[in-house]
C-alpha positions as CSV (number, residue, x, y, z in Angstrom):
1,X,-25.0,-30.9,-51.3
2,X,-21.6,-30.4,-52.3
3,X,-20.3,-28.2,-55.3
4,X,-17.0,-29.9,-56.4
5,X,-17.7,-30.4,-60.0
6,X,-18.3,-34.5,-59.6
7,X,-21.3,-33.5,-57.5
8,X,-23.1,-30.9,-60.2
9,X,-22.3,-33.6,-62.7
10,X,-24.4,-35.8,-60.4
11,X,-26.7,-33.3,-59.8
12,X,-27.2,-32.6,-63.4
13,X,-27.7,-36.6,-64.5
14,X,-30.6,-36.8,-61.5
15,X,-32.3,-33.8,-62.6
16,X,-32.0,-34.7,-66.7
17,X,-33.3,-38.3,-65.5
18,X,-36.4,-36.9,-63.6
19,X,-37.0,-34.2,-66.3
20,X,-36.6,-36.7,-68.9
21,X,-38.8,-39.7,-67.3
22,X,-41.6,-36.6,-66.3
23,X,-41.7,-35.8,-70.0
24,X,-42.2,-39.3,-71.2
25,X,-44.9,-39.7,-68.5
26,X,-46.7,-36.8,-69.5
27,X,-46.2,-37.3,-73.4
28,X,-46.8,-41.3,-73.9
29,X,-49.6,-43.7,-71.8
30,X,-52.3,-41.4,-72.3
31,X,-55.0,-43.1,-69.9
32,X,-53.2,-46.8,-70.1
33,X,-52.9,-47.2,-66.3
34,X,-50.2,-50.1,-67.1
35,X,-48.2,-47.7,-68.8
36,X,-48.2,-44.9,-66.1
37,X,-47.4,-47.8,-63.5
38,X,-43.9,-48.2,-65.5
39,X,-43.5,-45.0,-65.3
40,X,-44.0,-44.8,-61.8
41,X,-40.8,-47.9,-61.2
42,X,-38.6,-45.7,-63.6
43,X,-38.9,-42.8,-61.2
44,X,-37.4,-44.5,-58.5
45,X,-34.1,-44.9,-60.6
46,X,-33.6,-41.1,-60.2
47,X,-34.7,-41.3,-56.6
48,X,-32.1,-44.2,-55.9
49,X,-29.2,-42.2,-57.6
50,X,-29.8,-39.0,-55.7
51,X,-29.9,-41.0,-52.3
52,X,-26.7,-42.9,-53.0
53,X,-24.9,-39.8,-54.2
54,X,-26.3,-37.8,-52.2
55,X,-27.4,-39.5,-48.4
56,X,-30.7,-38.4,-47.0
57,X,-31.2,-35.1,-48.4
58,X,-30.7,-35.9,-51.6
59,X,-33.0,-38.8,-51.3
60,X,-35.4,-37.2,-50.3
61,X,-35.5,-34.0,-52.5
62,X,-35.3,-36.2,-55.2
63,X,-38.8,-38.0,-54.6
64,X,-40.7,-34.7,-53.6
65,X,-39.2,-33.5,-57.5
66,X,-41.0,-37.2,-58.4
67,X,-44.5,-36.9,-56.4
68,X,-44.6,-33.2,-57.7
69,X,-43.9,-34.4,-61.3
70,X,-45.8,-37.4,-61.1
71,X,-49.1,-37.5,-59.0
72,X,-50.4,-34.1,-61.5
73,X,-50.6,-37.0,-64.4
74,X,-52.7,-39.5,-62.4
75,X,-55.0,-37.0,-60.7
76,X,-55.9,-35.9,-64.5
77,X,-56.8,-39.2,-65.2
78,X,-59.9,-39.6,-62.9
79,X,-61.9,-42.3,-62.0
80,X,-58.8,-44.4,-62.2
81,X,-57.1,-44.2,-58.9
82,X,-58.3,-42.9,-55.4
83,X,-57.2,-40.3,-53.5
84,X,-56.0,-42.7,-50.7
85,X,-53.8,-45.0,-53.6
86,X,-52.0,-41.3,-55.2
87,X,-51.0,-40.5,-51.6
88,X,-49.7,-44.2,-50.5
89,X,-47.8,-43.9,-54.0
90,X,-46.1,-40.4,-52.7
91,X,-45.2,-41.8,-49.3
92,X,-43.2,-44.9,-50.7
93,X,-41.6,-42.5,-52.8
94,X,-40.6,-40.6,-50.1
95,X,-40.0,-43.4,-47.7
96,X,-37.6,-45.1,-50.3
97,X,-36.1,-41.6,-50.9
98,X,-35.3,-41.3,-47.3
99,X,-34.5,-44.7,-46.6
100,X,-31.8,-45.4,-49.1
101,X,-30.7,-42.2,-48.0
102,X,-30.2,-42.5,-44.6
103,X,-28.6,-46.2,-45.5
104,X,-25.9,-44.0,-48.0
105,X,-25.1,-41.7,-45.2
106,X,-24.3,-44.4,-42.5
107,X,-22.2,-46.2,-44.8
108,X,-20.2,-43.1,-45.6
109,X,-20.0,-42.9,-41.9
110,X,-18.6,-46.0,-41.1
111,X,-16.3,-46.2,-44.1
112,X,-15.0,-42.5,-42.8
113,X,-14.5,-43.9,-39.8
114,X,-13.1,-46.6,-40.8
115,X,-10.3,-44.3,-42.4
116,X,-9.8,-42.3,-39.4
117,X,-9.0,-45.6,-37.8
118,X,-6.4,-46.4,-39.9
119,X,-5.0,-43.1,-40.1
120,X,-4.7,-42.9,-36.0
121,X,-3.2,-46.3,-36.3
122,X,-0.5,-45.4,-39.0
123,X,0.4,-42.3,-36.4
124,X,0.3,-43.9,-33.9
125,X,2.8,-46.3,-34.8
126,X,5.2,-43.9,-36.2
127,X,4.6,-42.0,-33.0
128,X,5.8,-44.6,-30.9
129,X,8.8,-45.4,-32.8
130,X,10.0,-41.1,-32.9
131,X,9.2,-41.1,-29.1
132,X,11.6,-43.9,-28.4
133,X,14.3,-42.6,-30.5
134,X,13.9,-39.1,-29.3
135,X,13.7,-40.7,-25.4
136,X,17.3,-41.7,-26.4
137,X,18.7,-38.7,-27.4
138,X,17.0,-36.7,-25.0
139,X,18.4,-39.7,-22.1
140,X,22.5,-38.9,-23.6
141,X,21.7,-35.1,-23.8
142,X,20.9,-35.3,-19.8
143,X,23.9,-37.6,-19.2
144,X,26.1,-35.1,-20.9
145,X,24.5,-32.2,-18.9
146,X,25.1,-34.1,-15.4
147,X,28.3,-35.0,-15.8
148,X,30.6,-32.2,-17.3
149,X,28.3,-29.2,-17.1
150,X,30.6,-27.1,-17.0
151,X,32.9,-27.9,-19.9
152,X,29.9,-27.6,-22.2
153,X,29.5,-23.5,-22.1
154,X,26.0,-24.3,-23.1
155,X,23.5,-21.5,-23.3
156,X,20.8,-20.8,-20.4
157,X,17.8,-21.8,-22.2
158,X,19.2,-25.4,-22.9
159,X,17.4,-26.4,-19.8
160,X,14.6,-25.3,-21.2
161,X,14.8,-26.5,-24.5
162,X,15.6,-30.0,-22.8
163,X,12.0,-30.1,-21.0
164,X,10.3,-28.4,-24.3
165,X,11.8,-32.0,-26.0
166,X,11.0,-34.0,-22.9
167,X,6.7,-32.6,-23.6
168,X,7.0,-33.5,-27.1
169,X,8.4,-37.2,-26.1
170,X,5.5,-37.5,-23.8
171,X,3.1,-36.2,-26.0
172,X,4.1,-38.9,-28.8
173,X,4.0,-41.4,-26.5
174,X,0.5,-41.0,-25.0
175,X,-0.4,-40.8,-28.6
176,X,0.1,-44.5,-28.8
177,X,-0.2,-45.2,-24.9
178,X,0.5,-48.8,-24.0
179,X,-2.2,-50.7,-22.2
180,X,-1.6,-50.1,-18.4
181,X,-2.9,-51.2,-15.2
182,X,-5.8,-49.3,-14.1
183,X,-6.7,-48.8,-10.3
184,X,-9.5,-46.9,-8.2
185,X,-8.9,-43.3,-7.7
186,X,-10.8,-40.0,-6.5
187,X,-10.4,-37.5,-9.6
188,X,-10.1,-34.8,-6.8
189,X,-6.7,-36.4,-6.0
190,X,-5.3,-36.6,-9.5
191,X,-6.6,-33.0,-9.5
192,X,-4.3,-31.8,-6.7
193,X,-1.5,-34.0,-7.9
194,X,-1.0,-32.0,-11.2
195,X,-2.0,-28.5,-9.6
196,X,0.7,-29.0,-7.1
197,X,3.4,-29.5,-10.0
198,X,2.4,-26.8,-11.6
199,X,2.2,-24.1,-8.8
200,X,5.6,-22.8,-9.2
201,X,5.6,-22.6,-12.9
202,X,1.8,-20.5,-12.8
203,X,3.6,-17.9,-10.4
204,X,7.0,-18.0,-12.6
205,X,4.2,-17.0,-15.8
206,X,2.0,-14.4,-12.9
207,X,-0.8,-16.7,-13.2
208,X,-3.1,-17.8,-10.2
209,X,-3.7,-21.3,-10.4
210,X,-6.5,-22.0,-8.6
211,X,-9.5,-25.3,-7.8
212,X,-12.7,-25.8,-7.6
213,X,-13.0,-29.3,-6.3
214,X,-16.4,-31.3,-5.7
215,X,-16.6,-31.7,-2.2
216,X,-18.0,-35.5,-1.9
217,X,-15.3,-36.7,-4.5
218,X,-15.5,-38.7,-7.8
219,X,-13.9,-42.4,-7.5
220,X,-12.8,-43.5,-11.1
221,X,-11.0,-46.4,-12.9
222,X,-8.2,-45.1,-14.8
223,X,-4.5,-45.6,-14.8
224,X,-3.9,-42.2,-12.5
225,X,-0.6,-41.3,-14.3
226,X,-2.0,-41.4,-18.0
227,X,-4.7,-38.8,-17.1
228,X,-2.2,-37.5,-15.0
229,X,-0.1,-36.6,-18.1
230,X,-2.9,-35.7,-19.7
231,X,-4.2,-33.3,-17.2
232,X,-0.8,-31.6,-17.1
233,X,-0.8,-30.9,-20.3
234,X,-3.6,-29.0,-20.5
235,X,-2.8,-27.3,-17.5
236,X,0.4,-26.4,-18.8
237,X,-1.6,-25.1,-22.6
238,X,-4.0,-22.7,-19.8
239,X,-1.0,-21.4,-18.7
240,X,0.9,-20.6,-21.6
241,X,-2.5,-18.9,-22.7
242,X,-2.9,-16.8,-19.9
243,X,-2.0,-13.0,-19.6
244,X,-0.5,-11.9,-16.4
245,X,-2.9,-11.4,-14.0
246,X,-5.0,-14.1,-15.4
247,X,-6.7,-17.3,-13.7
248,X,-6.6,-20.5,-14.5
249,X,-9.5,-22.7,-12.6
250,X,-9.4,-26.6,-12.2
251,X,-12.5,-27.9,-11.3
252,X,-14.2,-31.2,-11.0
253,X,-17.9,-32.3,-10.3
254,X,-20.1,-35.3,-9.9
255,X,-22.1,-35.4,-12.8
256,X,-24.8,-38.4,-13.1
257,X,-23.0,-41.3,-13.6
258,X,-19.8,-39.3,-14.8
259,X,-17.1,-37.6,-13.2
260,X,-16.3,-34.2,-15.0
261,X,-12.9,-32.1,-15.1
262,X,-12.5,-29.1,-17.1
263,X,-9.2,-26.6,-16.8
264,X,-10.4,-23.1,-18.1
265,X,-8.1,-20.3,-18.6
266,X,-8.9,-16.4,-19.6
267,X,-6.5,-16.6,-22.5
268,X,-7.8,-15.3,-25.9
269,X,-9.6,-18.6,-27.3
270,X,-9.8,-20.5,-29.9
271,X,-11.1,-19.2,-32.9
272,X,-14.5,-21.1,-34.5
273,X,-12.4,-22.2,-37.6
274,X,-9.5,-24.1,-35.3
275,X,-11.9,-25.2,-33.1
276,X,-13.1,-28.1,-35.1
277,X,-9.2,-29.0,-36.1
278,X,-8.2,-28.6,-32.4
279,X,-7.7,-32.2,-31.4
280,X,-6.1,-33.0,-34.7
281,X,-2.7,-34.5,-34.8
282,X,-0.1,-32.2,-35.6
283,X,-2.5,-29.2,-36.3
284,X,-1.5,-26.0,-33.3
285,X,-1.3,-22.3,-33.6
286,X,1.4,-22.0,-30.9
287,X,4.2,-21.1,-32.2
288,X,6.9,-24.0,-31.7
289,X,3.7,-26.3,-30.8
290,X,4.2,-30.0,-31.4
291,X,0.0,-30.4,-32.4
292,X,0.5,-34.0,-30.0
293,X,-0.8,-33.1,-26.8
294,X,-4.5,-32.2,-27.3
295,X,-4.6,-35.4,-29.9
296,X,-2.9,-37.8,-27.6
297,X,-4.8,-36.3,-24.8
298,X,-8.2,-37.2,-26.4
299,X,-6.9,-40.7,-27.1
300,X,-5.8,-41.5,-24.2
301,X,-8.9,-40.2,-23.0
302,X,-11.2,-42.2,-25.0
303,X,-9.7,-45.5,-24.2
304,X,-10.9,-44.9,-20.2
305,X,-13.8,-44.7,-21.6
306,X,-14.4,-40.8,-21.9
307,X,-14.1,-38.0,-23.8
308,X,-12.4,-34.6,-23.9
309,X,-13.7,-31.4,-25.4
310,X,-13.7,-27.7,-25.6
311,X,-15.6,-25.0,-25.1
312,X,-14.3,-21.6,-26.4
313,X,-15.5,-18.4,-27.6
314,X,-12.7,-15.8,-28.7
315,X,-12.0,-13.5,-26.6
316,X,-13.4,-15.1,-23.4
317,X,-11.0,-18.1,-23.0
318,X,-11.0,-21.7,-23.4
319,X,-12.4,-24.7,-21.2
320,X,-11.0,-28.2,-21.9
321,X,-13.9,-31.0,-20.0
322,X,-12.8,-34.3,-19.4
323,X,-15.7,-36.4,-18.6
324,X,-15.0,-40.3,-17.4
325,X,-17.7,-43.1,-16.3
326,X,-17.9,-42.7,-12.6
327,X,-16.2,-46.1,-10.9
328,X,-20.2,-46.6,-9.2
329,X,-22.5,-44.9,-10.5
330,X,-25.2,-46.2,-8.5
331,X,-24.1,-44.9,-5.4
């Protein structure tokens, strides 16, 4: 349960409730069946409460507090009930416990949802309208560049800087991706695409860049330049991550009726506490990091019809998987 000070006022009000309706039980009725049976429809007020405030587990340590308290009463009062009727009472308590609980927690669920929804819609939006303003000044900045270069005395790294903005336009805009045409590719092919564009910058950073392909291929249905992007970017994260010396392994494999990717590198990881903000938009730990690209990635992911995720423990690297519905899995 939760210990913000609404919840042990909660807390507090379902345990008075059952403490107050066990004394009353125990106190009033004496061997009045009719009166114990009240009893027994008050109980599930407290039982209720701790299930909606609560969800399952609240629901259903709530009744076993009510069978405990309860059932003693009734077994003192013999002759009147069976052994068989005092346990069916106990197991609609708990089934109603668990029940309404179970019923709190998916609504919770789905109304959490719900707000994520939003939220990504809300980002995405603004997303798309920075990345097309930022597209502009980025498109004038290269006009400038190309045609009086050298009037400009501009500093060496302004190239750089240039392509730092040009990642942080792309990752804004796969954030809100527009629908695009999807065609039948071999994930193998996408593979090499990407690991091609980024030989030169993995030797620039004394990384070996390196693949592991299956051999019989994986045909998908994707729109090869969105994962594209997104592929790049992670290989472009491994790298980054990387010490000199390091590896970073691109791999696919056939897996059922998916196709799986992963890019690990044998950078330092991710530590257990970022690892459940990773894919969080605008959450990074790299310094000058836009917190876009793993965000936008999963996204852009998700609306192929797959999922990305990481595996990390600290020390030992990170592995990003992409996994996407193979184009036939029957064959």
């Amino acid at each position: 349960m939760q210990t913000n000070p609404h919840s042990r006022l909660k807390a507090f009000c379902v345990l008075a409730l059952v403490v107050g309706l066990t004394a009353v039980h125990y106190t009033f009725g004496g061997h009045n069946m009719d009166v114990h049976l009240f009893h027994r429809e008050l109980f599930f007020i407290p039982i209720l409460l701790g299930a909606f405030w609560f969800g399952m587990s609240g629901g259903i340590a709530t009744a076993v507090a009510s069978v405990l308290l309860y059932i003693p009463r009734l077994i003192f009062m013999q002759g009147h009930l069976t052994w068989t009727t005092l346990g069916f009472q106990a197991v609609v308590f708990l089934m109603v416990g668990a029940l309404l609980g179970w019923l709190s927690d998916r609504a919770k669920r789905q109304r959490q949802a719900a707000l994520d929804a939003e939220r990504q819609a809300v980002v995405g939006r603004a997303a798309t309208a920075v990345a097309g303003e930022m597209a502009e000044i980025l498109g004038a900045l290269r006009r400038m560049t190309a045609e009086k270069p050298e009037n400009l005395g501009l500093d060496p790294d302004y190239q750089a800087e240039l392509d730092r903005l040009q990642n942080m336009v792309e990752a804004l805009s796969n954030y809100a991706p527009t629908p695009k045409k999807r065609l039948s590719t071999d994930i193998n092919t996408v593979i090499k695409e990407q690991v091609a564009r980024f030989q030169e910058t993995a030797e620039q950073a004394s990384v070996r860049l390196v693949t592991s392909l299956d051999s019989k291929g994986c045909p998908i249905h994707v729109n090869d330049e969105q994962l594209g992007d997104v592929i790049a970017a992670l290989i472009r994260n491994a790298i980054e991550a990387s010490p000199n010396g390091a590896t970073v392994e691109v791999s696919s494999l056939r897996s059922g009726a998916c196709c799986e990717l992963s890019v690990k590198d044998q950078g330092p990881g991710i530590k257990p506490e970022h690892q459940a903000r990773i894919f969080t938009p605008f959450f990074t730990t790299k310094p000058g990091g836009s917190g876009l690209a793993l965000a936008a990635g999963r996204k852009v992911v998700s609306t192929m019809g797959g999922e990305l995720t990481l595996q990390s423990t600290p020390g030992e690297g990170a592995r990003f998987i992409i996994t996407i519905p193979r184009e036939n899995p029957e064959t």
